[in-house]
N, C-alpha and C positions, 0 to 999 in steps of 0.2 A: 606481732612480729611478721615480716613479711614472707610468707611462706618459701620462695624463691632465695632468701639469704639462709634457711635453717642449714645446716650441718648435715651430710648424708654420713653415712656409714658405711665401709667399702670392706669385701671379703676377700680373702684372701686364702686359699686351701682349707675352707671353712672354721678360719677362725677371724674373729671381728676385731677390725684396726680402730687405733684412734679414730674419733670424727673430723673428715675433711671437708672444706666448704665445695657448694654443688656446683655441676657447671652446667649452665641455664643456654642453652643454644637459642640465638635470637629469631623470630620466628622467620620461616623463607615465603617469598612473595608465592600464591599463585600462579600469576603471571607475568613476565614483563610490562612495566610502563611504557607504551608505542606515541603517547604522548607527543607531540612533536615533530614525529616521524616523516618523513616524506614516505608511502607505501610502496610508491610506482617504482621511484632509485631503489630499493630496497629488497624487490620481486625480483630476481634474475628469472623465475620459472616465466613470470608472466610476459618479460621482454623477450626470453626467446620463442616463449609459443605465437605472440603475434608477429616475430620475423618468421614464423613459420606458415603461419596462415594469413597475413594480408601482404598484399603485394608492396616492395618498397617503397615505391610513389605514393602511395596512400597512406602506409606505415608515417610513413616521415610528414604529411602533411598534417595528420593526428595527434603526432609525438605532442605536441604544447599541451593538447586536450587532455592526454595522459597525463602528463604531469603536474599538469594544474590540478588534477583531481586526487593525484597522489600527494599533493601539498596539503590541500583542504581536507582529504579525510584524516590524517593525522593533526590539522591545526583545528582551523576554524568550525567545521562540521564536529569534531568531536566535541567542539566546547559548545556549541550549538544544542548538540543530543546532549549532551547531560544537563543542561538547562531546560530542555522539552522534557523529559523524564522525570527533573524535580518538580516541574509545572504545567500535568497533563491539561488537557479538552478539559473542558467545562459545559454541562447541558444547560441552555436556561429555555425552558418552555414555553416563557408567554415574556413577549415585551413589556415597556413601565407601564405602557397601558392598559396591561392585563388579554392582550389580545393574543393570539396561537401561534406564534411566529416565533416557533421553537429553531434554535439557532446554537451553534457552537463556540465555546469563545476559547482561540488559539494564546498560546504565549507568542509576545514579536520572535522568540527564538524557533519557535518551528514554521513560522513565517516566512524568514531569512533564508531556511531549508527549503521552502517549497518556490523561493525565489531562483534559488540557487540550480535547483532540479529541473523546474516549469518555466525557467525564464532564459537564465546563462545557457544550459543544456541542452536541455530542450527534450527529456529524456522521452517522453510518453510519442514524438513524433518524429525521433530518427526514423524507424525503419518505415515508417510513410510517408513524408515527402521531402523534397530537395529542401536545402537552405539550414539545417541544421549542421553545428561543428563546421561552418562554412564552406561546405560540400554542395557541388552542383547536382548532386545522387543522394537517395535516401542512406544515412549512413549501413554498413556493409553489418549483419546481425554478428560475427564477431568482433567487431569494436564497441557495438554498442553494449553488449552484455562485458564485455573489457571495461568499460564504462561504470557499468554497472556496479560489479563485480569491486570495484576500487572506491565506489561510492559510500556501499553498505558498510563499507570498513568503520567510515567515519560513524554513520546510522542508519540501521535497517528499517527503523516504522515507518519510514516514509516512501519507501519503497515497497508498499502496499500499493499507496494510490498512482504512483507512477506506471506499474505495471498492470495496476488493472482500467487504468486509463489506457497506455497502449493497445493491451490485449482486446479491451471493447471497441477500441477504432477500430482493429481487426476484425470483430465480428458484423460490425456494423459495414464496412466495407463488402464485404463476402455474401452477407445476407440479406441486408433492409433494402428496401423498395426504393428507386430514384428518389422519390420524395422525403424519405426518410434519412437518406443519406444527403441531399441536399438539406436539411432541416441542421441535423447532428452535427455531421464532418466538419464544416466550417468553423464551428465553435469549439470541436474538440482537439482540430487540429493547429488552433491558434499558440503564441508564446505569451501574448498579450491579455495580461492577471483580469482587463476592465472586460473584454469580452471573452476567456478559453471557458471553454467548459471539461473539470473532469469527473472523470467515471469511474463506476465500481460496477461489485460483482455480488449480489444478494440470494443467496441457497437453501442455507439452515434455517429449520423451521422444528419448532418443538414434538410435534406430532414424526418425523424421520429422521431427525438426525443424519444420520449420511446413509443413509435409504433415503435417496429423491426419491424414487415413486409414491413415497406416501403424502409430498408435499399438498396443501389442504386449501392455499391460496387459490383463488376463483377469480377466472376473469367474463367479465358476463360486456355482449355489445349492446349499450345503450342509447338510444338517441343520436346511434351514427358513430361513437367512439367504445372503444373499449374501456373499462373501469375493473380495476383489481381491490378486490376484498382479502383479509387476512392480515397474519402476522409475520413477519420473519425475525427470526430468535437471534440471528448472530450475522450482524452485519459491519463488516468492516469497511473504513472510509464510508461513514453511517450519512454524513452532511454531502456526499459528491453530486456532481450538478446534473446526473444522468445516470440511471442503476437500470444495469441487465439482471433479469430474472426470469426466472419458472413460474406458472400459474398454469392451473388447468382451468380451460374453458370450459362454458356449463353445458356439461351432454357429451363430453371429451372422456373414453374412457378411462378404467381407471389404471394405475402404474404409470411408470416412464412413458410410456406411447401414448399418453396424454393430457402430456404435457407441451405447454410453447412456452417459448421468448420471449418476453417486452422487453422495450425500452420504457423507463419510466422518468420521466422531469422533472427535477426538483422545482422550477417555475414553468408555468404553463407561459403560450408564447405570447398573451397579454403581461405579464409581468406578475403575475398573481401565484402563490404557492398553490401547490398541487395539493390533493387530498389524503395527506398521509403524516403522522407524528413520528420523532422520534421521543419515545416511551423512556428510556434511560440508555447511560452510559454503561461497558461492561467495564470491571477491575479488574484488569487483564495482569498477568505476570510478568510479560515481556512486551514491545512493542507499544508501551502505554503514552506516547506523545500523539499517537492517533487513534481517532476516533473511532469506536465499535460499538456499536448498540442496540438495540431493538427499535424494530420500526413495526408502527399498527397504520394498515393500509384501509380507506376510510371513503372505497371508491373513487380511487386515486388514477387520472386520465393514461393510458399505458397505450404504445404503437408496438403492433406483431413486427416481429423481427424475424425474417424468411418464415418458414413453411409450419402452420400452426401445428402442423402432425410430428415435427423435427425437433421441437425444441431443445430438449437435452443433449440429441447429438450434437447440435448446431455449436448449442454452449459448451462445449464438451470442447472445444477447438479450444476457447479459453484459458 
């Protein structure tokens, strides 16, 4: 018998009535289904805070951007992420021919997404140069986080490698050597999927935890270049085409003051992978349509990014 149809018993000035059938309240959502939603129509908070903070002539030249992105995070993006989410990253270690060319394999749905971000948008190179959102100006840092902001509605894992794509043009901007910013910038400030390059941010390491100064990674100069040995424990956007990190140099004291920045390449600039595996995928709780995982560094080619004695503060901008 279905426990839901039995007969309850109801009291009455505690004496016991006939048995009457139960009444079973149907269970209430969580939350609303946004499904569908347009986000942007829908914000009143967030239309008046940007008549509040960006000037009308800018306001109204953005309005489409806004709205197109408040369409897509309630339609298309959402149907997007939940298809990334049923069908994370996949690590496959060695190509069919057995050789090391450890590589990530995307569903076409988080593709779409990093189309949508990296290419229509342009999200990682608003606030650095002109020609994004068809602006003759880097776009203004509150619309792009307005941007933003309307994006993650639809889905937020991908808004790892966007911002830490951004945030390391920033440091590479601020800090690396002419030559190194002429090497990078170019690639990471493209919209163009055959030549952009993006970038992450590599920290955690099992030896500190979030005590950087115990970080264990070594960067020793060899033969004219520098090469990082070690491991990092938890790296998110683990496959990106360029990763900022900490390593201490050999003879660098110990703790935070001695520590620096590299930039490190995923291809070196013959077209050849760098010295470094990614070791496994992590099974993350949330954010599982992008990639995290452990990377073993194998004297892997690394360029100082500003002042080898700075490195944490530097990164610390990030």
């Amino acid at each position: 018998m279905n426990v839901h149809s039995r007969p309850a018993k109801r009291q009455i000035r505690g004496k016991s009535t006939a048995s009457v059938p139960a009444q079973v309240a149907a269970p209430s959502p969580i939350a609303p289904d946004c499904s569908g939603q347009d986000f942007y129509a829908m914000d009143a908070g967030l239309r008046q805070l940007l008549a509040l903070y960006l000037p009308s002539a800018q306001r109204a030249r953005l309005e489409p951007y806004f709205a197109r992105l408040g369409v897509l995070a309630g339609g298309r993006l959402d149907e997007l992420a939940r298809a990334a989410d049923r069908n994370g990253p996949l690590l496959h270690p060695r190509d069919r021919f057995g050789r090391d060319e450890d590589w990530i394999e995307y569903h076409p749905s988080y593709r779409e997404m990093e189309a949508i971000a990296f290419g229509e948008f342009q999200f990682h190179a608003m606030s650095h140069r002109a020609g994004t959102l068809g602006l003759d100006l880097p776009v203004p840092p509150v619309a792009k986080y307005a941007c933003q902001y309307l994006f993650v509605q639809g889905e937020f894992g991908i808004m790892c490698p966007i911002s830490v794509t951004d945030t390391s043009i920033y440091l590479i901007r601020k800090y690396a050597s002419p030559e190194l910013k002429r090497y990078l910038l170019p690639r990471m400030l493209s919209a163009d999927p055959a030549v952009q390059w993006k970038g992450t941010q590599f920290m955690t390491e099992q030896a500190g935890g979030s005590d950087i100064g115990q970080v264990e990674t070594v960067a020793r100069h060899q033969g004219g270049a520098w090469r990082l040995y070690g491991e990092k424990w938890f790296c998110s956007h683990a496959d990106a085409d360029v990763a900022l990190m900490l390593a201490r140099p050999e003879g660098a004291p110990a703790g935070t003051q001695g520590l620096a920045l590299f930039a490190l390449p995923r291809r070196l600039e013959d077209g050849s992978r760098n010295s470094y595996r990614i070791v496994r995928l992590k099974d993350k709780l949330g954010t599982r349509c992008m990639a995290s995982g452990e990377i073993k560094l194998e004297g892997a080619v690394a360029y100082p990014v500003g002042r080898l004695d700075q490195g944490l503060k530097q990164m610390m901008d990030q």
